[in-house]
C-alpha positions in Angstrom: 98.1 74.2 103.5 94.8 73.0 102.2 92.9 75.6 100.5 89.1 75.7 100.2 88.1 77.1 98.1 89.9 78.3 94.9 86.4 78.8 93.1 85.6 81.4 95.3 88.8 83.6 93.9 88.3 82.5 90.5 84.6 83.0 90.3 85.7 86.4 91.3 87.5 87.3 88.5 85.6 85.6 85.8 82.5 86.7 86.7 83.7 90.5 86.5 85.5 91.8 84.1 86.5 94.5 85.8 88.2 92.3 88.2 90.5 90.6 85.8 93.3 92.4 87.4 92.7 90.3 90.1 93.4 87.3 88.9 97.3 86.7 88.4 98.0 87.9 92.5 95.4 86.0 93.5 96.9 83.1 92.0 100.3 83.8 93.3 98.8 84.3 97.0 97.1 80.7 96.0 100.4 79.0 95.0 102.0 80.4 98.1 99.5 79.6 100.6 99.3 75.8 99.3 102.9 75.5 100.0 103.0 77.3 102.8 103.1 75.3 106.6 101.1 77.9 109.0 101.5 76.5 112.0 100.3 80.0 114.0 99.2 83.6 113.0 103.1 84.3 113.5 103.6 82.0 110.8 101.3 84.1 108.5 103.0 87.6 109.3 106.3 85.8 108.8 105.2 85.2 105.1 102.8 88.2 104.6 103.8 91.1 106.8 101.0 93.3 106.3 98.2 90.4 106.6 95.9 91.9 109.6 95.3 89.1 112.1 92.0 89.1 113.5 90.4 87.0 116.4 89.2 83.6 116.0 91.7 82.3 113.0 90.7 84.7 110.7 93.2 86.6 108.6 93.1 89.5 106.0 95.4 89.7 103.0 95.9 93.1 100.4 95.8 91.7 97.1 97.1 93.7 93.8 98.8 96.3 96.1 96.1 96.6 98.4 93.6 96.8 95.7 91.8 94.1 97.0 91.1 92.1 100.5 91.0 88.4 100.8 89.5 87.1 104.0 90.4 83.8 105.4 89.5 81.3 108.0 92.7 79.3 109.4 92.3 75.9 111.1 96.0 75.8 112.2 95.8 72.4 113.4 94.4 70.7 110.4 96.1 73.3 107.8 93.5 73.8 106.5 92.4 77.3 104.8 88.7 78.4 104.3 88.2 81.4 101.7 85.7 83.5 103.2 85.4 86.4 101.4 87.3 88.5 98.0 86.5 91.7 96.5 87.1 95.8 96.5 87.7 97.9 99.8 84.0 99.0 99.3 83.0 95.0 99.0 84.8 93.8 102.1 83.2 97.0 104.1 79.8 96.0 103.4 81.0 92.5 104.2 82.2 93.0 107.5 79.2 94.9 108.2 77.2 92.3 107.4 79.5 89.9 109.4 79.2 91.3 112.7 75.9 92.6 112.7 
């Protein structure tokens, strides 16, 4: 899969400290998502059983043990992935707020 984009998860990291422990699964989700061949949400479960699939190509992922949620935009057909969004359980509930409001 193409990824887009990996400074989004790094800037995430480096620009908080506190995040640091976010960095090394982050880059092992990375790794395995740009060899991965999603061809279909079932692909994703196949590889990341508790990813939540949401409507309209959009997937969640638990990073760090569930520390942390990665949101993603899947063009299946192009394999292409768009980073949408990193951060804590309080970040991504202010960020789906904002999303569908």
């Amino acid at each position: 899969m193409r990824i887009i984009a990996l400074s989004t998860l790094k800037t995430f990291w480096e620009d908080s400290p506190e995040y640091i422990d976010a960095k090394e699964p982050t880059l092992a989700w990375y790794r395995h998502a740009l060899n991965a061949d999603w061809g279909a949400p079932a692909d994703v479960k196949q590889d990341f059983r508790n990813a939540s699939i949401l409507k309209d190509g959009r997937v969640v992922f638990n990073i760090a043990g569930n520390k942390y949620r990665l949101v993603v935009w899947i063009n299946y057909a192009y394999k292409v992935v768009y980073i949408r969004f990193i951060g804590s359980h309080a970040q991504y509930e202010k960020f789906v707020g904002n999303e569908f409001s």
